[in-house]
C-alpha positions in Angstrom: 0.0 0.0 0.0 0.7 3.8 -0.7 -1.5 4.5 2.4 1.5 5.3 5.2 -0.7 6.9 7.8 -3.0 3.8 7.8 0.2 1.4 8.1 1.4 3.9 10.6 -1.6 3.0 12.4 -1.8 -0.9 11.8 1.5 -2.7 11.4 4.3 -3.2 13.8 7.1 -4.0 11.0 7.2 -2.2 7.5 8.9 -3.3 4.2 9.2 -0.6 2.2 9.4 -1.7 -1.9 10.2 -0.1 -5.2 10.0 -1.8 -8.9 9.6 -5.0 -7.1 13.2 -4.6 -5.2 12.7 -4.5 -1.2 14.6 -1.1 -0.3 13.8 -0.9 3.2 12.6 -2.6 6.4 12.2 -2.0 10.3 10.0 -2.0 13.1 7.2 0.8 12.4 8.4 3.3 15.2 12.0 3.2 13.7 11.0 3.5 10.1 8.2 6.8 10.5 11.0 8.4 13.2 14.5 7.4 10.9 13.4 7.0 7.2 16.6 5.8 5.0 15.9 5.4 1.9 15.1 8.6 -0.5 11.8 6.7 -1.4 10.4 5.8 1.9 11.3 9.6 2.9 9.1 10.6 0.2 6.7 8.5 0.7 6.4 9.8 4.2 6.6 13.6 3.5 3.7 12.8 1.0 1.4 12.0 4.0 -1.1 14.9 4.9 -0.8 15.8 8.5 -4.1 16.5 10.4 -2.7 18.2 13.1 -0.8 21.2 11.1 -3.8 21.2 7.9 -5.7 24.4 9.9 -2.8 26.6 10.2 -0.8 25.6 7.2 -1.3 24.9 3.7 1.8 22.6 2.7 1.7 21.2 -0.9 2.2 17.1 -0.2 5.3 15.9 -1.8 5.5 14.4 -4.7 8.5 12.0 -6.3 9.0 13.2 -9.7 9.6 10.7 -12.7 7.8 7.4 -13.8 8.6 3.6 -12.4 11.2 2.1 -14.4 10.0 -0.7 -17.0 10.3 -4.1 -15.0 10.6 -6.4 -18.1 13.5 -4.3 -18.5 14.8 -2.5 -15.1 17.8 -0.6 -15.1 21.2 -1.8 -13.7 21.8 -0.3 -10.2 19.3 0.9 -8.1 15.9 1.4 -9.8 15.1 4.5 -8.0 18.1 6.0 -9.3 16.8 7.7 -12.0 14.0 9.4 -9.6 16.7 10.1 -6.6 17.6 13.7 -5.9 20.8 12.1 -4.9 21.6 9.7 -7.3 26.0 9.1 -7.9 27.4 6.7 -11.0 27.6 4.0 -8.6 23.8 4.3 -7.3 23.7 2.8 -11.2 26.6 0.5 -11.2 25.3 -2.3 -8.9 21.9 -3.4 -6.9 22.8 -1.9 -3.2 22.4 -5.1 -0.8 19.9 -4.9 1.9 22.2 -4.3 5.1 21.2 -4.1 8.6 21.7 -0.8 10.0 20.6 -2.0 13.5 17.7 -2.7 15.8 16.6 -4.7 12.7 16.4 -1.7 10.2 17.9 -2.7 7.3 18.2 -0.2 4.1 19.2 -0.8 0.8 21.2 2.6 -0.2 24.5 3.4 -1.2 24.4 6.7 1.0 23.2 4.8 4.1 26.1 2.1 3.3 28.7 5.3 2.6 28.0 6.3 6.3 28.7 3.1 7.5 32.0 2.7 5.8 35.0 3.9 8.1 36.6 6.8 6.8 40.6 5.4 6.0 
């Protein structure tokens, strides 16, 4: 489902997909207070909030681009080509889903970057 507010509400694990890929997953709490993944963050910051909706008008977001053709997806990440932060190697290779901890695991080169020990 699309409908975030009503998993929000209902589940107490999310997996977050894209183009068939899984690109994220973690207990609900973690996931709506720590999104990861540039897709799951826009998929929450397109939820309309109740509690601000009197006082201000805010525009939901929306993820520019179209879903990549799955009979033929794109090598690296398929949300690449709709990723504000997209680098060469976000093309180069599928990003593994690692654990980040607590049981959130993300699949995204710029979680995995911060991961990486600077040398």
């Amino acid at each position: 489902t699309h409908a975030m507010g009503v998993v929000a509400e209902t589940a107490q694990r999310v997996v977050v997909m894209y183009a068939g890929k899984v690109i994220e997953e973690a207990p609900v709490e973690a996931l709506f207070a720590n999104p990861r993944h540039p897709y799951t963050q826009g998929l929450i910051r397109s939820i309309p909030r109740i509690d601000t909706a009197a006082t201000h008008k805010a525009r939901l977001e929306a993820i520019p681009g179209v879903v990549p053709n799955l009979l033929r997806p794109p090598p690296g990440c398929r949300f690449a080509d709709r990723c504000r932060y997209a680098m060469p190697k976000c093309r180069a290779a599928v990003p593994p889903l690692i654990d980040i901890g607590a049981g959130h695991k993300v699949a995204c080169v710029l979680v995995q970057d911060e991961l990486v020990p600077a040398q």
